[in-house]
PyMOL Python script that loads the backbone (N, CA, C, O; Angstrom):
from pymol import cmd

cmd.read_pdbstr("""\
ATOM      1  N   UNK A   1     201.223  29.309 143.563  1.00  0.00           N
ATOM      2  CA  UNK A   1     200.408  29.023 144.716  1.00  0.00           C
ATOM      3  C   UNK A   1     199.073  28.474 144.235  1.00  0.00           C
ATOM      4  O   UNK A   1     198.434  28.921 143.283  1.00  0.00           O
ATOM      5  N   UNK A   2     198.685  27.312 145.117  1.00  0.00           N
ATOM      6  CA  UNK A   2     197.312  26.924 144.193  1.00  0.00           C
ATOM      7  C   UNK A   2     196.451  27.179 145.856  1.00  0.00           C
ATOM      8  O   UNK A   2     196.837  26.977 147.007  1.00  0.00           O
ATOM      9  N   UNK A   3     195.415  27.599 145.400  1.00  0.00           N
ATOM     10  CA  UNK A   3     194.582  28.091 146.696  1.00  0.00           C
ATOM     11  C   UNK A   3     192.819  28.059 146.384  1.00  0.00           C
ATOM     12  O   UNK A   3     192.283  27.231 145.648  1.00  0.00           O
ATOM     13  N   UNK A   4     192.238  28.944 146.981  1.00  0.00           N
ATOM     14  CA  UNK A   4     190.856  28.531 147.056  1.00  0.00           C
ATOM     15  C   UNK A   4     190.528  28.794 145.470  1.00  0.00           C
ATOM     16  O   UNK A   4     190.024  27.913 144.772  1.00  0.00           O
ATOM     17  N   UNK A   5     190.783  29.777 145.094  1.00  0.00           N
ATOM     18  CA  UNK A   5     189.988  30.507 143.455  1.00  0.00           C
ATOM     19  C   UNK A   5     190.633  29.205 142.214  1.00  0.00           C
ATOM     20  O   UNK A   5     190.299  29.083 141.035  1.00  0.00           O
ATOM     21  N   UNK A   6     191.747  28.279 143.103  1.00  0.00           N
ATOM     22  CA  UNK A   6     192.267  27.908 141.694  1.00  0.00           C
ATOM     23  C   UNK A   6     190.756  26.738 141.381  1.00  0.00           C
ATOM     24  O   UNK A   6     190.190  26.890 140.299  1.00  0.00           O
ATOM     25  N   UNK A   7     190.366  25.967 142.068  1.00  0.00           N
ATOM     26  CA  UNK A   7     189.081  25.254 141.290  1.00  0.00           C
ATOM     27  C   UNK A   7     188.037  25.702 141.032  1.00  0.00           C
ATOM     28  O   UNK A   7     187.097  25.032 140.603  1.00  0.00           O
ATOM     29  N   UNK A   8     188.009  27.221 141.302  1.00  0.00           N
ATOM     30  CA  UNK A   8     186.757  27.744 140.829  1.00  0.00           C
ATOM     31  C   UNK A   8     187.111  28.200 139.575  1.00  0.00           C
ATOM     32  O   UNK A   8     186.269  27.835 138.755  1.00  0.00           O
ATOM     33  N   UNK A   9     188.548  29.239 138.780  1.00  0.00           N
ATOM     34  CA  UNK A   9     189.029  29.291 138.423  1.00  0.00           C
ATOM     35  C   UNK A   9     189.719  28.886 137.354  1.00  0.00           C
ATOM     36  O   UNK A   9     189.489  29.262 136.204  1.00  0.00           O
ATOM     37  N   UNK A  10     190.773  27.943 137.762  1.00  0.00           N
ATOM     38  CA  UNK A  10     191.586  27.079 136.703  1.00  0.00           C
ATOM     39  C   UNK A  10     192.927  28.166 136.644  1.00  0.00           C
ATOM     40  O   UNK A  10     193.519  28.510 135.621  1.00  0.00           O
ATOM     41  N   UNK A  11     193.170  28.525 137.818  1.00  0.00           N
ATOM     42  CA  UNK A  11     194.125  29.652 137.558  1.00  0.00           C
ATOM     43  C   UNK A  11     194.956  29.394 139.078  1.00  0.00           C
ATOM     44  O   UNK A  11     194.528  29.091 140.192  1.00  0.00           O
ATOM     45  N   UNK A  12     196.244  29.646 138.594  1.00  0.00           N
ATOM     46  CA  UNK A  12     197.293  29.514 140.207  1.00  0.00           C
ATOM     47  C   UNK A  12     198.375  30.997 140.087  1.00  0.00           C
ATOM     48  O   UNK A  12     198.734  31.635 139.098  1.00  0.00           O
ATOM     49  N   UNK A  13     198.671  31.173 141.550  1.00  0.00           N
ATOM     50  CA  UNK A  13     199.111  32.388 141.219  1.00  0.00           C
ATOM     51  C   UNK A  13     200.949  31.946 141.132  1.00  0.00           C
ATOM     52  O   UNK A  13     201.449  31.085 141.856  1.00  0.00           O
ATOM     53  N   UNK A  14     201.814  32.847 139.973  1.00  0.00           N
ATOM     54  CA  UNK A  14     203.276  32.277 140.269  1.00  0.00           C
ATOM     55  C   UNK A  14     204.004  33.553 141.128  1.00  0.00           C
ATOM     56  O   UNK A  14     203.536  34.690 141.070  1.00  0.00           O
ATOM     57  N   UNK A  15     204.999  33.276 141.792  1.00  0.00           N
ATOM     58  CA  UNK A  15     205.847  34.628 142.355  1.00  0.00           C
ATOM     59  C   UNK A  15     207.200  34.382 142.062  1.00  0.00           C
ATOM     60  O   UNK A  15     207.830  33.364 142.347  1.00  0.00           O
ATOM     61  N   UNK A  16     207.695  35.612 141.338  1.00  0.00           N
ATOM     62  CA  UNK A  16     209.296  35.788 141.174  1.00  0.00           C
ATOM     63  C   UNK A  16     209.605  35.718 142.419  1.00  0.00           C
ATOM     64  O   UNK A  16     209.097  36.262 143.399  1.00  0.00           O
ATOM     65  N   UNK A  17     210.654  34.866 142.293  1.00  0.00           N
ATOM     66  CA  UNK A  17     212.053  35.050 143.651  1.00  0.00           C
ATOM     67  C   UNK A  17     212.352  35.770 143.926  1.00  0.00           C
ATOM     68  O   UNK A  17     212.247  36.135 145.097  1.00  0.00           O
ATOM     69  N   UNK A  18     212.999  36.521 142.877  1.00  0.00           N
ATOM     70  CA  UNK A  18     214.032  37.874 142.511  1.00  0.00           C
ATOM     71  C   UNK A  18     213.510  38.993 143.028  1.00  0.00           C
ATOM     72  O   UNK A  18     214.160  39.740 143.758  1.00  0.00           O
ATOM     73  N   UNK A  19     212.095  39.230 142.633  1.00  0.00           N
ATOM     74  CA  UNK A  19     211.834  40.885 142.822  1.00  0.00           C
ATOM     75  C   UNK A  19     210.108  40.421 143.558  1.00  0.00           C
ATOM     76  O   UNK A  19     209.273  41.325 143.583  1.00  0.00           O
ATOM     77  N   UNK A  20     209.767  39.219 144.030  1.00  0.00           N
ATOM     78  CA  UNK A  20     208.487  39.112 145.124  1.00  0.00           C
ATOM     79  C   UNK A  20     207.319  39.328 143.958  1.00  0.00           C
ATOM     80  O   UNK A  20     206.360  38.665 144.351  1.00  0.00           O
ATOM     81  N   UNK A  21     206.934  40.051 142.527  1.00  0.00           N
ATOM     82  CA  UNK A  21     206.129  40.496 142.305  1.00  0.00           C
ATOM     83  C   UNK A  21     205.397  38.627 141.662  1.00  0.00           C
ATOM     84  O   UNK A  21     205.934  37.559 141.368  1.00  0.00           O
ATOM     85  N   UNK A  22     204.066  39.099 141.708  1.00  0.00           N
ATOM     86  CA  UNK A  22     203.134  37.699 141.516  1.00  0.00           C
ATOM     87  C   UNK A  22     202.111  37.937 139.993  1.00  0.00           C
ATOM     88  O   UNK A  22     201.560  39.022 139.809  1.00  0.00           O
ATOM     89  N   UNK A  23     202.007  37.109 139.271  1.00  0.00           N
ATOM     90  CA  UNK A  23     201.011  36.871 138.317  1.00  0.00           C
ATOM     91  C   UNK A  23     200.106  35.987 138.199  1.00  0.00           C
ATOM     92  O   UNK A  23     200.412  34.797 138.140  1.00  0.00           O
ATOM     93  N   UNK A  24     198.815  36.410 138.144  1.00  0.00           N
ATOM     94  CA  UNK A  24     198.157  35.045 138.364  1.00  0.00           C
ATOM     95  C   UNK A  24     197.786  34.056 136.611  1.00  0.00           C
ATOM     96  O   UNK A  24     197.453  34.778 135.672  1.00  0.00           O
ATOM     97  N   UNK A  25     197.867  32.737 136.388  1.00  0.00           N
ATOM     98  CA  UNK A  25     198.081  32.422 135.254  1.00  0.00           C
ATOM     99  C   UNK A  25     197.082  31.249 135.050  1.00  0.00           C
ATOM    100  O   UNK A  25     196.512  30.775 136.033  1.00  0.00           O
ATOM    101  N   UNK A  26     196.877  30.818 133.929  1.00  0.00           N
ATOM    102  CA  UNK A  26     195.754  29.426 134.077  1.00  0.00           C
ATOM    103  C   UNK A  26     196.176  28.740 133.935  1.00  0.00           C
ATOM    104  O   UNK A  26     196.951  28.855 132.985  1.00  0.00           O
ATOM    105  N   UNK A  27     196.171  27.358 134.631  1.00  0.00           N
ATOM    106  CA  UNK A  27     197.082  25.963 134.884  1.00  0.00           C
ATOM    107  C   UNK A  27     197.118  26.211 133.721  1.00  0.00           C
ATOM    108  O   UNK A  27     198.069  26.981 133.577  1.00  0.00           O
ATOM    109  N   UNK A  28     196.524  25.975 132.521  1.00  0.00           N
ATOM    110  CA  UNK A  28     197.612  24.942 131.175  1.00  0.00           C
ATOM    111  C   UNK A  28     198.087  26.146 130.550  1.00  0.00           C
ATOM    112  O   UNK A  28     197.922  26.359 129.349  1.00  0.00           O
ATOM    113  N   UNK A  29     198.821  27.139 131.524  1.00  0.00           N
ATOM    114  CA  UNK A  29     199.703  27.731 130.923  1.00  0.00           C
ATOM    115  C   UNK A  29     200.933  27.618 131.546  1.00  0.00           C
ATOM    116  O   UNK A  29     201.906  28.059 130.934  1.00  0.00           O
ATOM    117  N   UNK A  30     201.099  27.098 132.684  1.00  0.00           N
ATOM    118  CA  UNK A  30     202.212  26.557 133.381  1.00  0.00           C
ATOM    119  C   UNK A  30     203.288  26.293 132.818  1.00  0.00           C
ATOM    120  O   UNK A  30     204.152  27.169 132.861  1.00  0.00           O
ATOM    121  N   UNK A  31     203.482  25.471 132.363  1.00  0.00           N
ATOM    122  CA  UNK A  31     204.356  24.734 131.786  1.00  0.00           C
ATOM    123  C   UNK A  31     204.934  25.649 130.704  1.00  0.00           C
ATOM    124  O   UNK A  31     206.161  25.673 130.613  1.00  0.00           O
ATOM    125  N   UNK A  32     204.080  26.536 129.726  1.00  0.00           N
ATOM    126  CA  UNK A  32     204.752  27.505 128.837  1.00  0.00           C
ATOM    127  C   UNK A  32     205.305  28.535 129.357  1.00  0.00           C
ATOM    128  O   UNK A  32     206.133  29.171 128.705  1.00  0.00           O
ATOM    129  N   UNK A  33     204.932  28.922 130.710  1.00  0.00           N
ATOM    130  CA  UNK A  33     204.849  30.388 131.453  1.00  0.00           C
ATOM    131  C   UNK A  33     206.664  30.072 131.756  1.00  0.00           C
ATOM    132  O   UNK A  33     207.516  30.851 131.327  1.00  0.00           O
ATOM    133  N   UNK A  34     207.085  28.557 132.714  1.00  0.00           N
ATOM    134  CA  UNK A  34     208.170  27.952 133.431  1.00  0.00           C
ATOM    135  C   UNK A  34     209.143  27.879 132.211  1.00  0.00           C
ATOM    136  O   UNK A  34     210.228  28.394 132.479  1.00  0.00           O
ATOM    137  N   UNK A  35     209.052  27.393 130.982  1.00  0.00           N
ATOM    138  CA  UNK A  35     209.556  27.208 130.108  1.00  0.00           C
ATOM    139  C   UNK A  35     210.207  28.697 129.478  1.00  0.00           C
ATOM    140  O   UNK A  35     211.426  28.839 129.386  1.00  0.00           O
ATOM    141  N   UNK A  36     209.505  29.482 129.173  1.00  0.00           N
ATOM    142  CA  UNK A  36     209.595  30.969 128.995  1.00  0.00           C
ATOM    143  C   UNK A  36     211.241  31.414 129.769  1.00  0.00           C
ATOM    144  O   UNK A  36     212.322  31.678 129.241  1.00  0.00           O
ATOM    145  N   UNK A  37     210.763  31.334 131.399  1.00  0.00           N
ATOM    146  CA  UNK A  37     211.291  32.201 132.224  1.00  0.00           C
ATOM    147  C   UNK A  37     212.653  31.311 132.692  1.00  0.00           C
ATOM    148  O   UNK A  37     213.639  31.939 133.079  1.00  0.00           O
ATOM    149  N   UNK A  38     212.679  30.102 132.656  1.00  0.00           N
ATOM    150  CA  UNK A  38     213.702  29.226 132.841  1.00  0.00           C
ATOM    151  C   UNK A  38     214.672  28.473 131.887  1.00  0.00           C
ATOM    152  O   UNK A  38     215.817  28.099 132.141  1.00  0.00           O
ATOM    153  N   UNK A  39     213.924  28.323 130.669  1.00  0.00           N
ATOM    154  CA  UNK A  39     214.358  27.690 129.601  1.00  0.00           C
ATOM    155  C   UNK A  39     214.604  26.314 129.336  1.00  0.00           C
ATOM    156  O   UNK A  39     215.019  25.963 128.231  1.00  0.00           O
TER     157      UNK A  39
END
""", "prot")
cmd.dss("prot")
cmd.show_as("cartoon", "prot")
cmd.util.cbc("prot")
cmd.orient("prot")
C-alpha cells in the first residue's frame, strides 16, 4: 500500500494474502522483500 507516510518516509506497507498480517518496508527493498517470498 503506498499512502500518506510513504513520501515522507520512503516506506510502503506489504500485506500477506494468506494470513492478512502487514509489514511496513522501504521502497528499495521491494523488489528483494517480492523476490524472497515469491521467488
Amino acid at each position: 500500500t503506498i499512502d500518506g507516510d510513504t513520501m515522507a518516509d520512503n516506506t510502503v506497507t506489504v500485506r500477506d494474502r494468506d494470513t492478512a498480517s502487514q509489514e511496513r518496508i522501504g521502497i528499495d527493498k521491494v523488489t528483494e522483500f517480492l523476490r524472497d517470498r515469491i521467488g
